[in-house]
C-alpha positions as CSV (number, residue, x, y, z in Angstrom):
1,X,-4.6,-4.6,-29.5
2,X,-2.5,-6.6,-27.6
3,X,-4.0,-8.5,-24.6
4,X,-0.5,-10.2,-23.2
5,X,2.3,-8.4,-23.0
6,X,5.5,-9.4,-24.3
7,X,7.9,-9.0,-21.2
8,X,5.7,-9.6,-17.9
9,X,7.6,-9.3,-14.5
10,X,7.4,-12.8,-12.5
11,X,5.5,-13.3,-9.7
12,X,4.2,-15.8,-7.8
13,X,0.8,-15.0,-8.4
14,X,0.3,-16.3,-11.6
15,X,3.0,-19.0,-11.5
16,X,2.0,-22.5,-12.9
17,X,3.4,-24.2,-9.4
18,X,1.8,-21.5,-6.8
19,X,-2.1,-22.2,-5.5
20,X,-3.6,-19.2,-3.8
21,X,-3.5,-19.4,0.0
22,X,-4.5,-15.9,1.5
23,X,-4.7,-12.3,0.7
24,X,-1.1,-12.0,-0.9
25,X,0.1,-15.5,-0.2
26,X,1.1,-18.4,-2.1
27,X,1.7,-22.3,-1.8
28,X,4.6,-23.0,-4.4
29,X,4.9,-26.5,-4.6
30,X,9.0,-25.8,-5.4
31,X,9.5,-23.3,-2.5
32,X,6.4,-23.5,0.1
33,X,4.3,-20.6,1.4
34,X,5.8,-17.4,-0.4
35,X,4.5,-13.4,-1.2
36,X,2.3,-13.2,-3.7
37,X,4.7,-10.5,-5.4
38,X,7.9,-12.4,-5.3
39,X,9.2,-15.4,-7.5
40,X,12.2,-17.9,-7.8
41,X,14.1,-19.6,-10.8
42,X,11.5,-22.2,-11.0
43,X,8.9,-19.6,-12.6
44,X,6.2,-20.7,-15.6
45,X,4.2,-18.1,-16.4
46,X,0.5,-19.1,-16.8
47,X,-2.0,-16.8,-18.5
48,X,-4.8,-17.6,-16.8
49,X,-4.3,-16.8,-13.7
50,X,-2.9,-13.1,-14.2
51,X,-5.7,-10.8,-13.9
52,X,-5.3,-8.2,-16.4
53,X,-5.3,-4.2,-15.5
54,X,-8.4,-2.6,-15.8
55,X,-8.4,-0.4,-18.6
56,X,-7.9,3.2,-18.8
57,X,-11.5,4.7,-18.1
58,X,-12.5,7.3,-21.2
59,X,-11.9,11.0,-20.7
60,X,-14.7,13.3,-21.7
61,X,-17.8,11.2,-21.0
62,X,-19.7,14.8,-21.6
63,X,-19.8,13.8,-25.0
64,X,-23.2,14.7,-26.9
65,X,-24.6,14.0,-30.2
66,X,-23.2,17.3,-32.1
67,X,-19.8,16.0,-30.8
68,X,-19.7,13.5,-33.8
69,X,-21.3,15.3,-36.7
70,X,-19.1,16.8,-39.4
C-alpha cells in the first residue's frame, strides 16, 4: 500500500515556502498572500503538510460471523 502518490498536483497548501494564513489562504514567502489551491514555479512539495484523503469507508458493514466460515 502506497501512502504518497507518485505524481501529486502542486498546490500551495503543502508547499515548503507557504505558512497557512486563513481558510484557503497562504503566505508564500516567494509570491505573498496566494489560494490555497494554486501554485507557482517556485513549488517544493513537503509531505507533511498534505493531509491525506480519508479512506474509502467499507461497504457491507452488515457482516456477521457465518459471513467468514467456510
Amino acid at each position: 500500500m502506497n501512502l504518497f502518490q507518485k505524481k501529486i498536483d502542486p498546490r500551495c497548501a503543502y508547499c515548503t515556502h507557504g505558512r497557512p494564513l486563513e481558510e484557503g489562504q497562504v503566505a508564500c514567502s516567494k509570491k505573498g498572500v496566494m489560494s490555497a489551491d494554486s501554485h507557482c514555479r517556485a513549488f517544493r512539495y513537503d509531505p507533511l503538510k498534505r493531509v491525506p484523503p480519508r479512506p474509502a469507508a467499507l461497504v457491507g458493514t452488515n457482516l456477521k460471523d457465518e459471513d467468514f466460515q467456510l
